[in-house]
Short mmCIF file of the C-alpha atoms (twelve columns), coordinates in Angstrom:
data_MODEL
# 
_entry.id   MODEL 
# 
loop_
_atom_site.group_PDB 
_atom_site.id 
_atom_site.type_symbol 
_atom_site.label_atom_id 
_atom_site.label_alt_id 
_atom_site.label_comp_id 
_atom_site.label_asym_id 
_atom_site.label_seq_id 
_atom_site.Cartn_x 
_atom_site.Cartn_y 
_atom_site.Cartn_z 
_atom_site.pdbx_PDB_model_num 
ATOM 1   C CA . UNK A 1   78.211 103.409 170.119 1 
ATOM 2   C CA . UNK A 2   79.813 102.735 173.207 1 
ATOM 3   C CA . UNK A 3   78.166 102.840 176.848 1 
ATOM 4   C CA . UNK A 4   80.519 105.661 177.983 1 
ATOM 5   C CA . UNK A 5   80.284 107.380 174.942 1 
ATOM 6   C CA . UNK A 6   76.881 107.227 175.282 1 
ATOM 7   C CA . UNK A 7   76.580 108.582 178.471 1 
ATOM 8   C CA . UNK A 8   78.585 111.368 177.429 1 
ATOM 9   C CA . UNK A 9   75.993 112.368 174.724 1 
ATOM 10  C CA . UNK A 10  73.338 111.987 176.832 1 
ATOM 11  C CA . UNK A 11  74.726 114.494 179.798 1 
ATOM 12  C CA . UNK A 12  72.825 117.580 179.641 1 
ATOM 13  C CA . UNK A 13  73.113 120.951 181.556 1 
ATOM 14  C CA . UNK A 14  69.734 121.868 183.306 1 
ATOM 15  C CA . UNK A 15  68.654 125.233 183.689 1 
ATOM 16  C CA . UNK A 16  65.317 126.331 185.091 1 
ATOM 17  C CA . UNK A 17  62.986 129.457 184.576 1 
ATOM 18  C CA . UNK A 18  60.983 128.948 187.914 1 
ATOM 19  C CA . UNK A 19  59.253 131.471 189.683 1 
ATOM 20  C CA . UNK A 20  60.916 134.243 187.392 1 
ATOM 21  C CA . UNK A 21  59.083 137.594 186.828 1 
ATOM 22  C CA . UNK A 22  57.486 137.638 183.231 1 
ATOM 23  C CA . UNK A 23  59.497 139.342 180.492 1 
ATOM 24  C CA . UNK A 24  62.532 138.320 182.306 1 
ATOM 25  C CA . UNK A 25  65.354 137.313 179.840 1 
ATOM 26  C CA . UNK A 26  67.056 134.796 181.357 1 
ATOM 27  C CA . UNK A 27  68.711 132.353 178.799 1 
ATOM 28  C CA . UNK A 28  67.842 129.003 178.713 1 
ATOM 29  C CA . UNK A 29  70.342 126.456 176.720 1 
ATOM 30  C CA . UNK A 30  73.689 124.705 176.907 1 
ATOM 31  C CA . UNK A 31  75.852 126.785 174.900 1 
ATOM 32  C CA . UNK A 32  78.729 127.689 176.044 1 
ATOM 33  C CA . UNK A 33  79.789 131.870 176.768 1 
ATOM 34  C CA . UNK A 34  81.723 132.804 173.694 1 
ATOM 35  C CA . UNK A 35  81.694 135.715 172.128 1 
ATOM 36  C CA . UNK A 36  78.356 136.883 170.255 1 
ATOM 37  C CA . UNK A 37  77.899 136.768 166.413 1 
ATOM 38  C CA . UNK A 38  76.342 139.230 164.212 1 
ATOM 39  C CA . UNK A 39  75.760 139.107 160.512 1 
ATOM 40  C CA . UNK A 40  74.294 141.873 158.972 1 
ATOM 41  C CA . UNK A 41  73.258 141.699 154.981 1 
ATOM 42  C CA . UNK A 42  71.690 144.894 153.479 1 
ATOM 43  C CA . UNK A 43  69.988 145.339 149.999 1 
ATOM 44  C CA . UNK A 44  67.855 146.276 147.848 1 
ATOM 45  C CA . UNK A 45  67.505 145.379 144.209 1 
ATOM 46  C CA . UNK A 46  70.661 147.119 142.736 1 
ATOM 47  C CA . UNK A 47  72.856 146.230 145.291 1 
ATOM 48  C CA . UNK A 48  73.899 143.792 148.384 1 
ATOM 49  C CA . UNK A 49  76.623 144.839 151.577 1 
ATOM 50  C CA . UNK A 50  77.254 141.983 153.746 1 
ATOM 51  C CA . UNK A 51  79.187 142.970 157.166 1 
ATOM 52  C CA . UNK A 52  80.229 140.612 159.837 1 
ATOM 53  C CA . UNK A 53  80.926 141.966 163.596 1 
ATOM 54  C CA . UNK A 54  81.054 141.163 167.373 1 
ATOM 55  C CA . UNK A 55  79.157 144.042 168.296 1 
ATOM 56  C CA . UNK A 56  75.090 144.564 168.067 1 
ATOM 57  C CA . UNK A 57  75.444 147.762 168.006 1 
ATOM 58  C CA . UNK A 58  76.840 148.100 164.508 1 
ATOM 59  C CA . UNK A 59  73.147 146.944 162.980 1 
ATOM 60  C CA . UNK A 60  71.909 149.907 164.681 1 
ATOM 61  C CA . UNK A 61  72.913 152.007 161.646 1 
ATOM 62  C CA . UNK A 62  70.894 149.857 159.032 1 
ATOM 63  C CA . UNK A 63  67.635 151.096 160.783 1 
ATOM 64  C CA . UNK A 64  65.085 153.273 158.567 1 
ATOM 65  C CA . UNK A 65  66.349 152.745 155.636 1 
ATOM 66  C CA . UNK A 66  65.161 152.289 152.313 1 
ATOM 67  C CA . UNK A 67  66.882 148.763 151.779 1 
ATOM 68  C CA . UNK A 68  66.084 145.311 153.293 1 
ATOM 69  C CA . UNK A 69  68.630 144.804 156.207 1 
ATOM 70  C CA . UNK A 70  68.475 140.976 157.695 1 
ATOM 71  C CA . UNK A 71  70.607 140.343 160.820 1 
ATOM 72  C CA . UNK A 72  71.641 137.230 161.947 1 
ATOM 73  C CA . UNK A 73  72.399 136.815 165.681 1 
ATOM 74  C CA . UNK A 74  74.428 134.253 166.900 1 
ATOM 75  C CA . UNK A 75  75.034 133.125 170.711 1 
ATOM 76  C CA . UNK A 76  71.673 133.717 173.068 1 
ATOM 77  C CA . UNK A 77  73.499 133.562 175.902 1 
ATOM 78  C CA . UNK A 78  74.414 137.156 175.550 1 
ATOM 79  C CA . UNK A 79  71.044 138.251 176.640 1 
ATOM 80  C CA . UNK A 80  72.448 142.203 177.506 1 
ATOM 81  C CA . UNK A 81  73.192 142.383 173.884 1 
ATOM 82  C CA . UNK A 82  69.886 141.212 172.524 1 
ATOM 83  C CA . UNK A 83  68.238 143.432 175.140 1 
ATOM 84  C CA . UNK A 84  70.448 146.533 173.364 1 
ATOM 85  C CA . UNK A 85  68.982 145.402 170.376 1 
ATOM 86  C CA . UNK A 86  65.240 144.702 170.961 1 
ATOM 87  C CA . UNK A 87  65.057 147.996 172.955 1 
ATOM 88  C CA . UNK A 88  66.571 149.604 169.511 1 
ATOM 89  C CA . UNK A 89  63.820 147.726 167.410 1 
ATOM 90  C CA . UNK A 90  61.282 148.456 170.187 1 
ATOM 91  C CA . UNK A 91  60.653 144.623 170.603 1 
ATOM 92  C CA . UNK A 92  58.213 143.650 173.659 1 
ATOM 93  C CA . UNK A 93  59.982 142.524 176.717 1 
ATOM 94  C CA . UNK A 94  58.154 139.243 176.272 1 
ATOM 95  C CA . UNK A 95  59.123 138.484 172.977 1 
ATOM 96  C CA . UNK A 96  62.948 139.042 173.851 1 
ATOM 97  C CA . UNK A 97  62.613 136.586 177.389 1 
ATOM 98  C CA . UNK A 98  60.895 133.992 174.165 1 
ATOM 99  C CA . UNK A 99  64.099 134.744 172.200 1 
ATOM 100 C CA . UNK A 100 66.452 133.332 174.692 1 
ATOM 101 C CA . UNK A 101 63.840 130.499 176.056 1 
ATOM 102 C CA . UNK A 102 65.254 127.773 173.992 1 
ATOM 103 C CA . UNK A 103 62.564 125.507 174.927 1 
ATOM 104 C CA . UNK A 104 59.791 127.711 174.057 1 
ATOM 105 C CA . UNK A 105 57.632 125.818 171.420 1 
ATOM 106 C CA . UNK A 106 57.124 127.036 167.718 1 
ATOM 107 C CA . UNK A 107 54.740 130.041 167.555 1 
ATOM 108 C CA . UNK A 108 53.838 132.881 165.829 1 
ATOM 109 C CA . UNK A 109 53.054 136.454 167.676 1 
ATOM 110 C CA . UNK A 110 51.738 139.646 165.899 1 
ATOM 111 C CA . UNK A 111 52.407 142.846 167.345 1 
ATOM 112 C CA . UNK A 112 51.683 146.430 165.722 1 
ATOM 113 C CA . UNK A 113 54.436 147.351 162.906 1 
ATOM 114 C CA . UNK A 114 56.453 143.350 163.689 1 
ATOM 115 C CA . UNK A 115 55.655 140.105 163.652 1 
ATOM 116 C CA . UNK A 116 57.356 137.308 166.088 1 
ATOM 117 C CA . UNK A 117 58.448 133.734 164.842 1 
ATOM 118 C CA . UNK A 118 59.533 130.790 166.529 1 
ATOM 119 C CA . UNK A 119 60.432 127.330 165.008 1 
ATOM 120 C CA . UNK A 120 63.281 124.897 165.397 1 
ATOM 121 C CA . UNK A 121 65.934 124.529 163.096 1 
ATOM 122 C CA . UNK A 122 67.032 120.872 162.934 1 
ATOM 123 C CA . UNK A 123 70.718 119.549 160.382 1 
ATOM 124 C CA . UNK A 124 73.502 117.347 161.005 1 
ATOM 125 C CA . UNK A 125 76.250 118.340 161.802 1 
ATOM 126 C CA . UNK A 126 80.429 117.866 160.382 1 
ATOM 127 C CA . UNK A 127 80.098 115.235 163.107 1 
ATOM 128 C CA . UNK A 128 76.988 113.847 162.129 1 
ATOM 129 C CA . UNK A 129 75.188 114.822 165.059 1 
ATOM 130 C CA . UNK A 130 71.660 115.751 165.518 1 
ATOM 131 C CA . UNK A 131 71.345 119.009 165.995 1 
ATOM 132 C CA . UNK A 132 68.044 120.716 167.580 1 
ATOM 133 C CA . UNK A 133 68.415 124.295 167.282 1 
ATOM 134 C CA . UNK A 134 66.226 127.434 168.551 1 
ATOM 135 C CA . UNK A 135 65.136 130.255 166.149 1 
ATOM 136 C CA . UNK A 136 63.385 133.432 166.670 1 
ATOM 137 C CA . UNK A 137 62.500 135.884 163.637 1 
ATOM 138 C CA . UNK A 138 61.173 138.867 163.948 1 
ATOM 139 C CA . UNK A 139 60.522 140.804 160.956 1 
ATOM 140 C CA . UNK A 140 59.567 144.479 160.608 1 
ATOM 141 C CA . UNK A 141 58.949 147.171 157.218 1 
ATOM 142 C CA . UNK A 142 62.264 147.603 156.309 1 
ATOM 143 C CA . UNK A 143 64.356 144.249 158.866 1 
ATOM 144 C CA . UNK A 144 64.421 140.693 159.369 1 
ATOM 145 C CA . UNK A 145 66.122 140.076 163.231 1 
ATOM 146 C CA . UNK A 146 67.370 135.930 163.086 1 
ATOM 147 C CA . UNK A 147 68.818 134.747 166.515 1 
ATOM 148 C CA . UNK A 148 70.529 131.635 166.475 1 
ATOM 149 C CA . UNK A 149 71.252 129.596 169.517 1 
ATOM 150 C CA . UNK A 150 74.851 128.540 168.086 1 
ATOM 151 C CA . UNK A 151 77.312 128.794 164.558 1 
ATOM 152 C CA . UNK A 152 76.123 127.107 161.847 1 
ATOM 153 C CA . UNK A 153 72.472 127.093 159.861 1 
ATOM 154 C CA . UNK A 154 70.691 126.262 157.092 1 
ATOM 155 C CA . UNK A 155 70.878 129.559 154.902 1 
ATOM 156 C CA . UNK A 156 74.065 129.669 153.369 1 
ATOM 157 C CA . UNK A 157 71.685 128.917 150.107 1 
ATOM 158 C CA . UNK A 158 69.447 131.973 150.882 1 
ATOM 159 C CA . UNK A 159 72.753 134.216 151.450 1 
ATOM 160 C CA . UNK A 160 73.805 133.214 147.525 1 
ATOM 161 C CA . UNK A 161 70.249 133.832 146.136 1 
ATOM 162 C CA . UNK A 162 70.510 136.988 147.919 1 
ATOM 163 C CA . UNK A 163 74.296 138.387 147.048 1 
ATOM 164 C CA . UNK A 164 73.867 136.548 143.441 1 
ATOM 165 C CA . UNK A 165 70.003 138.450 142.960 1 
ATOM 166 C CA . UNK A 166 68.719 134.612 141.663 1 
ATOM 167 C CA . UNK A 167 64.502 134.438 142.066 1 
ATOM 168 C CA . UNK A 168 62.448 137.494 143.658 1 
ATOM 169 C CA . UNK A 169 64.456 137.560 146.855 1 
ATOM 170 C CA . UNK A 170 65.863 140.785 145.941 1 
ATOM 171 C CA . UNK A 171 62.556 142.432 144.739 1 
ATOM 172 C CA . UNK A 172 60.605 141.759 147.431 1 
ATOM 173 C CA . UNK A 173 59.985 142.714 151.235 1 
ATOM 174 C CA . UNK A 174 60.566 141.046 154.357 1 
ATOM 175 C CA . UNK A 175 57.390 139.067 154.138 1 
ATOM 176 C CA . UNK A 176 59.463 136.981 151.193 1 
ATOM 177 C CA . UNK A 177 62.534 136.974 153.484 1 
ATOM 178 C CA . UNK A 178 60.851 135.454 156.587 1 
ATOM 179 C CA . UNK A 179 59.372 132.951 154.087 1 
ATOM 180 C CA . UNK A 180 62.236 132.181 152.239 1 
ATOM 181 C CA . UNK A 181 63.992 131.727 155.945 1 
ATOM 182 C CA . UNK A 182 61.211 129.554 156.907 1 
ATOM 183 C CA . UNK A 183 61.608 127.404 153.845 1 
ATOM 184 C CA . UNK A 184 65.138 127.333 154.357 1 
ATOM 185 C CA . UNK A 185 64.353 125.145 157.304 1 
ATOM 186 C CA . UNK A 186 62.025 123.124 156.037 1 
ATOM 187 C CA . UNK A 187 63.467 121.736 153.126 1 
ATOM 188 C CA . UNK A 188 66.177 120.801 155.745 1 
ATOM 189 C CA . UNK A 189 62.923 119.106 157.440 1 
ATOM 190 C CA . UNK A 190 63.011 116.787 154.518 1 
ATOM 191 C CA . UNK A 191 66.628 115.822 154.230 1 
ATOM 192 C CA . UNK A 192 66.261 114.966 158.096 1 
ATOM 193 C CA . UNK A 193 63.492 112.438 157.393 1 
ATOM 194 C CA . UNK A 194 65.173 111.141 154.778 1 
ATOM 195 C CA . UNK A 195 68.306 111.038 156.641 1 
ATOM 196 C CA . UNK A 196 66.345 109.017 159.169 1 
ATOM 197 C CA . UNK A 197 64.520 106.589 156.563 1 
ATOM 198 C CA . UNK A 198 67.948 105.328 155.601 1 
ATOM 199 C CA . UNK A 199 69.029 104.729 159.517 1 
ATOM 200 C CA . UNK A 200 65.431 102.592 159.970 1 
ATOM 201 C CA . UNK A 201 66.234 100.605 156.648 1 
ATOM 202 C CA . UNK A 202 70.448 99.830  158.249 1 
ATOM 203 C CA . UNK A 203 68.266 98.948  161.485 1 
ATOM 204 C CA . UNK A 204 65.778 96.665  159.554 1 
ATOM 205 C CA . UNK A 205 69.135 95.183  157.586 1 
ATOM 206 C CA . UNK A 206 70.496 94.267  160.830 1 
ATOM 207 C CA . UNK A 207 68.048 92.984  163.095 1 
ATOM 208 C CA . UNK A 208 68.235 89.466  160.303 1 
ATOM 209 C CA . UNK A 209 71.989 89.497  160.523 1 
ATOM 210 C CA . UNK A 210 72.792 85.986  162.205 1 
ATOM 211 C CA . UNK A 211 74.372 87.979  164.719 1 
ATOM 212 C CA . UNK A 212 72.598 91.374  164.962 1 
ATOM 213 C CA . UNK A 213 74.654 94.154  167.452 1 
ATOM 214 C CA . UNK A 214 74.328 93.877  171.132 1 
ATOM 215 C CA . UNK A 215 73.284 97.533  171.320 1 
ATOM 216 C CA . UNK A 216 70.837 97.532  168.446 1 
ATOM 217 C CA . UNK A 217 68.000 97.967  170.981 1 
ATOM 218 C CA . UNK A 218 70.128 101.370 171.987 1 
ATOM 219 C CA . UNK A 219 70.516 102.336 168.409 1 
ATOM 220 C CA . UNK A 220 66.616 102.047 168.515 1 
ATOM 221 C CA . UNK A 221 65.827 103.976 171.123 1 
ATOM 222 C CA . UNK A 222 67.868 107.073 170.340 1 
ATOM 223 C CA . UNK A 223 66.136 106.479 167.233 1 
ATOM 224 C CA . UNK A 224 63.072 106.950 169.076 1 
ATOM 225 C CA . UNK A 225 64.127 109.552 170.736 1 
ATOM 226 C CA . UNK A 226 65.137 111.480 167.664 1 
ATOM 227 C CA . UNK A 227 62.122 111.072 165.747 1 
ATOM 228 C CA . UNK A 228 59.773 112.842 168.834 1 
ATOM 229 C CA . UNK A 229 62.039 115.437 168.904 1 
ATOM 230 C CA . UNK A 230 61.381 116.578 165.167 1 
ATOM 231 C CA . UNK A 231 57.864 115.825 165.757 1 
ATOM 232 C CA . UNK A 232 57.731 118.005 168.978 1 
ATOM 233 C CA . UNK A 233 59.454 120.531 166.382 1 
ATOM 234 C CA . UNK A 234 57.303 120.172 163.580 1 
ATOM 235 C CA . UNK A 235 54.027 119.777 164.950 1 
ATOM 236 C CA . UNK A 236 53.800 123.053 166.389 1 
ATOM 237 C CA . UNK A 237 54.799 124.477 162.852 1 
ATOM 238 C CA . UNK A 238 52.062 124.083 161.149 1 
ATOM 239 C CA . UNK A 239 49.688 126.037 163.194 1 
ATOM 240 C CA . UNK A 240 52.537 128.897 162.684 1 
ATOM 241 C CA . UNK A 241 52.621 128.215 159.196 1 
ATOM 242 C CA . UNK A 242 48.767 127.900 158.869 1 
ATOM 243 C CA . UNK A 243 48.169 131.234 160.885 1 
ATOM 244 C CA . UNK A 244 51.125 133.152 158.503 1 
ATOM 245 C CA . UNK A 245 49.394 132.295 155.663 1 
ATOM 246 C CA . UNK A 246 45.517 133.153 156.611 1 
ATOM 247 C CA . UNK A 247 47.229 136.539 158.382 1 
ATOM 248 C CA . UNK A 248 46.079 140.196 157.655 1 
ATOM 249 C CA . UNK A 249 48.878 141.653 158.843 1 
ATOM 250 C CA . UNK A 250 50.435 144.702 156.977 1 
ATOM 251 C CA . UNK A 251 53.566 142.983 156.705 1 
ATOM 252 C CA . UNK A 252 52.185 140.394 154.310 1 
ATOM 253 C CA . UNK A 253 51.530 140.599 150.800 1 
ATOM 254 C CA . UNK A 254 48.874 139.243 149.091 1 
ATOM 255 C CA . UNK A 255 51.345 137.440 146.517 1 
ATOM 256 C CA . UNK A 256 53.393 136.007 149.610 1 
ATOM 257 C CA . UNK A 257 50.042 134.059 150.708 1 
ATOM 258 C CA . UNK A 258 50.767 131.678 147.773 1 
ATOM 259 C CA . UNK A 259 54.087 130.809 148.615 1 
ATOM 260 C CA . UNK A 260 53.239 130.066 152.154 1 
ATOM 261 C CA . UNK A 261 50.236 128.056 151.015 1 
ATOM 262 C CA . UNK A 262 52.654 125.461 148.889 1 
ATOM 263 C CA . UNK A 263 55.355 125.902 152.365 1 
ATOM 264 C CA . UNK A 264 51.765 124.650 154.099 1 
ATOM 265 C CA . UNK A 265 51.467 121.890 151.816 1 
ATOM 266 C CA . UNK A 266 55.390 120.807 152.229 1 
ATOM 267 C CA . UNK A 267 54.789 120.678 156.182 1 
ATOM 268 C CA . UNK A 268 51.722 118.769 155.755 1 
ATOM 269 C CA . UNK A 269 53.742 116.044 153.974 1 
ATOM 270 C CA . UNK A 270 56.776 115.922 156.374 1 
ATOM 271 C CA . UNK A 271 54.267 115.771 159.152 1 
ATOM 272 C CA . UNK A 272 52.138 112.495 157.401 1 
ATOM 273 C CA . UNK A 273 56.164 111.175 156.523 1 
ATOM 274 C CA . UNK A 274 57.060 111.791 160.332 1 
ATOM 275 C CA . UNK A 275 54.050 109.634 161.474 1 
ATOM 276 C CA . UNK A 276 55.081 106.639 159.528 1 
ATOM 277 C CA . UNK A 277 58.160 106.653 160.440 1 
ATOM 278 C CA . UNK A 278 57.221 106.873 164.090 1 
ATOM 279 C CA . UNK A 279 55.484 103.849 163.498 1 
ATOM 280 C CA . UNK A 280 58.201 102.201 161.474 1 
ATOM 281 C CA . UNK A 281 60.581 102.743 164.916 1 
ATOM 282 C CA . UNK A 282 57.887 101.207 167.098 1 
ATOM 283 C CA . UNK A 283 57.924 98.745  164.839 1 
ATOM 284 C CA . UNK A 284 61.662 97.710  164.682 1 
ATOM 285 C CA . UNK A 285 61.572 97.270  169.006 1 
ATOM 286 C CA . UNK A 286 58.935 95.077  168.221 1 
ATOM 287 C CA . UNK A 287 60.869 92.799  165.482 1 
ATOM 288 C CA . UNK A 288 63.835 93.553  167.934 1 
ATOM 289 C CA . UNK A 289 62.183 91.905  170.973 1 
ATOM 290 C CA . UNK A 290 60.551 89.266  168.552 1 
ATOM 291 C CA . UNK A 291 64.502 88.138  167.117 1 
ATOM 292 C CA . UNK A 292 65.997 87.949  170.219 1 
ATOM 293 C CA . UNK A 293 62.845 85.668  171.020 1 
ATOM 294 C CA . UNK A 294 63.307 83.418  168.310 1 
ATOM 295 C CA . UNK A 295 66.851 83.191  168.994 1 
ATOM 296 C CA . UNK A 296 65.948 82.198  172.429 1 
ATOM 297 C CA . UNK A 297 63.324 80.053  171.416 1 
ATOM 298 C CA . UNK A 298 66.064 78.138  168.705 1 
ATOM 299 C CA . UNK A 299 68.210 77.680  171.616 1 
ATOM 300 C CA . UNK A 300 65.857 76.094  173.715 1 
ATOM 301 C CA . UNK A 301 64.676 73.581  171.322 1 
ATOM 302 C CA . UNK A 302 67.645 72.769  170.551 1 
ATOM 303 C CA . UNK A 303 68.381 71.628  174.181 1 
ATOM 304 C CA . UNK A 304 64.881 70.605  174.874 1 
ATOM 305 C CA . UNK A 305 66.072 67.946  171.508 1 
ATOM 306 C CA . UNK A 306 68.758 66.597  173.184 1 
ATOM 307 C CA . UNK A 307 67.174 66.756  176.788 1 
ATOM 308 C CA . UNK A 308 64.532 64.515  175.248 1 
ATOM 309 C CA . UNK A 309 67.332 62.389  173.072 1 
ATOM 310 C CA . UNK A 310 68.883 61.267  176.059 1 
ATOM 311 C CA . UNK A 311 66.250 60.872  179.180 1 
ATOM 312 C CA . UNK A 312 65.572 57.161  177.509 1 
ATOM 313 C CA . UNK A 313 68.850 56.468  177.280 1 
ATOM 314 C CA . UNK A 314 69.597 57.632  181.135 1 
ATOM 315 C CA . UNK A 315 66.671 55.992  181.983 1 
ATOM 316 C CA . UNK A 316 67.799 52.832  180.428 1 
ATOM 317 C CA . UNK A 317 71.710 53.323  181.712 1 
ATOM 318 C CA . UNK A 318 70.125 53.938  185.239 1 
ATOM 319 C CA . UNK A 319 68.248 50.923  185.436 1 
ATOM 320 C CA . UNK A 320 71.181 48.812  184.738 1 
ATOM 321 C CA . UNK A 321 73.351 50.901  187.395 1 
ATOM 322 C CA . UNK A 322 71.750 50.045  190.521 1 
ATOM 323 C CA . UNK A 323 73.279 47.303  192.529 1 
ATOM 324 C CA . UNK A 324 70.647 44.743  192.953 1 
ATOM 325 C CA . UNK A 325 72.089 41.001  192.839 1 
ATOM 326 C CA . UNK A 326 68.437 39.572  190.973 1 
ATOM 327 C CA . UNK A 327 68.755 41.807  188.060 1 
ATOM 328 C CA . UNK A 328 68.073 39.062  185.115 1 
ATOM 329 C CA . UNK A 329 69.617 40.623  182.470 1 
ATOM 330 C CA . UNK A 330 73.226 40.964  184.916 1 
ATOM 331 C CA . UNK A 331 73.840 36.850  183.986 1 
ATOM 332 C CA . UNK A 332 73.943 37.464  180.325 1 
ATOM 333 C CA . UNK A 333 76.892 36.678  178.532 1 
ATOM 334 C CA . UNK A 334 76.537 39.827  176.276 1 
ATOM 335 C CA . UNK A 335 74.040 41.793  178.006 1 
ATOM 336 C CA . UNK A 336 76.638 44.688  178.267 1 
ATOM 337 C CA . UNK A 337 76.954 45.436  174.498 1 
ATOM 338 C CA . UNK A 338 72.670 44.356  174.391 1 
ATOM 339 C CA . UNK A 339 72.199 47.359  176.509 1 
ATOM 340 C CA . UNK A 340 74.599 49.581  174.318 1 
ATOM 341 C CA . UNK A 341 72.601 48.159  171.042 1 
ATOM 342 C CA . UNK A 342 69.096 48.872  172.400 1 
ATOM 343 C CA . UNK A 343 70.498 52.665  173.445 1 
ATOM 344 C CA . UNK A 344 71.817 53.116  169.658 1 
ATOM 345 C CA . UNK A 345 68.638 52.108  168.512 1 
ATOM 346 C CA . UNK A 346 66.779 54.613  170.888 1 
ATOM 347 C CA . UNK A 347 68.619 57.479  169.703 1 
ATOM 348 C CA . UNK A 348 68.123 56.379  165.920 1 
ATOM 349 C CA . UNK A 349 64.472 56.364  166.651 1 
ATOM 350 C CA . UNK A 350 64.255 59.456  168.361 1 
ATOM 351 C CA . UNK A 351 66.731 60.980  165.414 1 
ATOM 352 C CA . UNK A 352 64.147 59.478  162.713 1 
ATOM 353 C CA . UNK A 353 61.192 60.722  164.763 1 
ATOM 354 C CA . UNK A 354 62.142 64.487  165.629 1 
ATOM 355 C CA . UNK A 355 62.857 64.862  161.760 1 
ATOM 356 C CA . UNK A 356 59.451 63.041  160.807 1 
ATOM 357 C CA . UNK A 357 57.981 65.844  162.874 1 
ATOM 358 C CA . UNK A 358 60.306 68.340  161.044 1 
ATOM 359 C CA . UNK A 359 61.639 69.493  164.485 1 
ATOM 360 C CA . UNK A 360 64.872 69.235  163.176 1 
# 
């Protein structure tokens, strides 16, 4: 990756919730204002109605009924519209200012008749990009309210189990649904890491190349970089996932509590996988540092060799240079080809030695 591309990656909008009034919804995030997203999917275990629609208020009509409704929200920066519909839902002002707080950390809020979700939802890309993505669930007797920060997600499976009736998706509440959403993500938890294995193994490949890239140690560090952000995102998780599945709440079944217990034991293991690959990283800056070193270190003996290979013989040719008249050796006949002969032996001898010492 190039320096300017890089610095294009890396340029970030700021925005800051100081000094705000609490339960203020003030969105917090980079995308950009487009027109807001809603996916609405009702059913129940005959039947399934999906409806797509710019307009929040057209979920309002799913409300008290005897089916499962989920509704996906994308684009938090329409925070008037999300206000429309927690105030329909009856949603706490705080939870909505959480829902737009892209940086809020995952967490897990119960309220009387709801409970409140956050967690990051983390995929590639078309591009291949790393993508870091806020979501809030909120899940009630008879809903399941998703907001997305931008298009795309990790569901499209859990839409076909749902439309296509495959497992209990359809014959179960919204306790099932927030755990099969929650699943959803995590099992996307595990192609990350594994997407991330292969990039350390390409990095360990080329830092013994003969000539290893000049911005490996870049590749590294947005490696680096990567890896603490799905920690930051994961770590928080299992508390969430931990207090979901010890929780009393109304909303939960008793034969959900299983499922979450195995999606414990899943986050557990990306979590111990995440650690050694944090490791791993720190570990390729250190080979990194230690290559260059021994490149360095190659060069110099190399030129300390021939530093040493020739201070004899510039001793020897210096001797002979200065112009003194007594100089005994100056009245021999062949002295000028005995001083070349005694130099050829030098460097022989100082060949045959450095390879005696297996310095070369």
């Amino acid at each position: 990756m190039s320096r300017k591309k890089r610095q294009k990656k890396d340029k970030r909008v700021k925005y800051t919730s100081v000094n705000q009034v609490p339960g203020q919804v003030t969105y917090v995030g980079s995308k950009e204002s487009v027109a807001p997203s809603v996916e609405i999917i009702n059913y129940n275990k005959e039947k399934v109605t999906r409806e797509d629609s710019n307009d929040v208020q057209n979920a309002f009509n799913f409300n008290g009924t005897d089916d499962i409704t989920w509704i996906n929200i994308n684009g938090l920066n329409h925070t008037k519209e999300i206000e429309k519909l927690g105030k329909h839902y009856k949603l706490h002002q705080l939870i909505i200012e959480d829902i737009v707080n892209t940086q809020q950390r995952p967490k897990i809020d119960d309220y009387e008749g709801y409970i409140f979700v956050v967690l990051k939802m983390l995929y590639h890309d078309a591009q291949n990009e790393f993508i870091n993505e806020h979501l809030s669930i909120v899940i009630g007797e008879d809903y399941v309210l998703t907001f997305q920060e931008a298009d795309g997600d990790v569901f499209n499976g859990l839409r076909e189990r749902i439309e296509n009736a495959n497992g209990r998706i359809r014959n179960s509440g919204t306790d099932y649904l927030l755990y099969a959403l929650i699943d959803a993500v995590v099992d996307n938890y595990f192609i990350i890491i594994d997407t991330m294995s292969d990039k350390i193994e390409a990095l360990e490949d080329s830092l013994f190349l003969e000539n290893p890239e000049e911005d490996l140690s870049h590749d590294i560090q947005d490696l680096k970089r990567e890896v603490l952000k799905i920690r930051k995102a994961i770590y928080p998780l299992r508390e969430v996932i931990n207090r979901l599945e010890k929780s009393e709440h109304q909303l939960i079944d008793e034969k959900t509590h299983s499922y979450l217990r195995d999606l414990q034991d899943h986050i557990t293991q990306i979590s111990e996988n995440i650690e050694v690959y944090r490791e791993m990283i720190w570990g390729l800056m250190d080979m990194y540092m230690t290559t260059i070193s021994n490149k360095m270190n190659e060069v110099m003996k190399v030129l300390t060799i021939m530093a040493s290979i020739f201070i004899p013989l510039t001793f020897m040719a210096g001797i002979y240079g200065m112009n003194f008249e007594y100089i005994p050796e100056l009245q021999f006949k062949y002295g000028y080809f005995y001083l070349w002969g005694a130099m050829i032996v030098v460097f022989f001898l100082m060949i045959w030695y450095f390879k005696r010492k297996k310095w070369l």
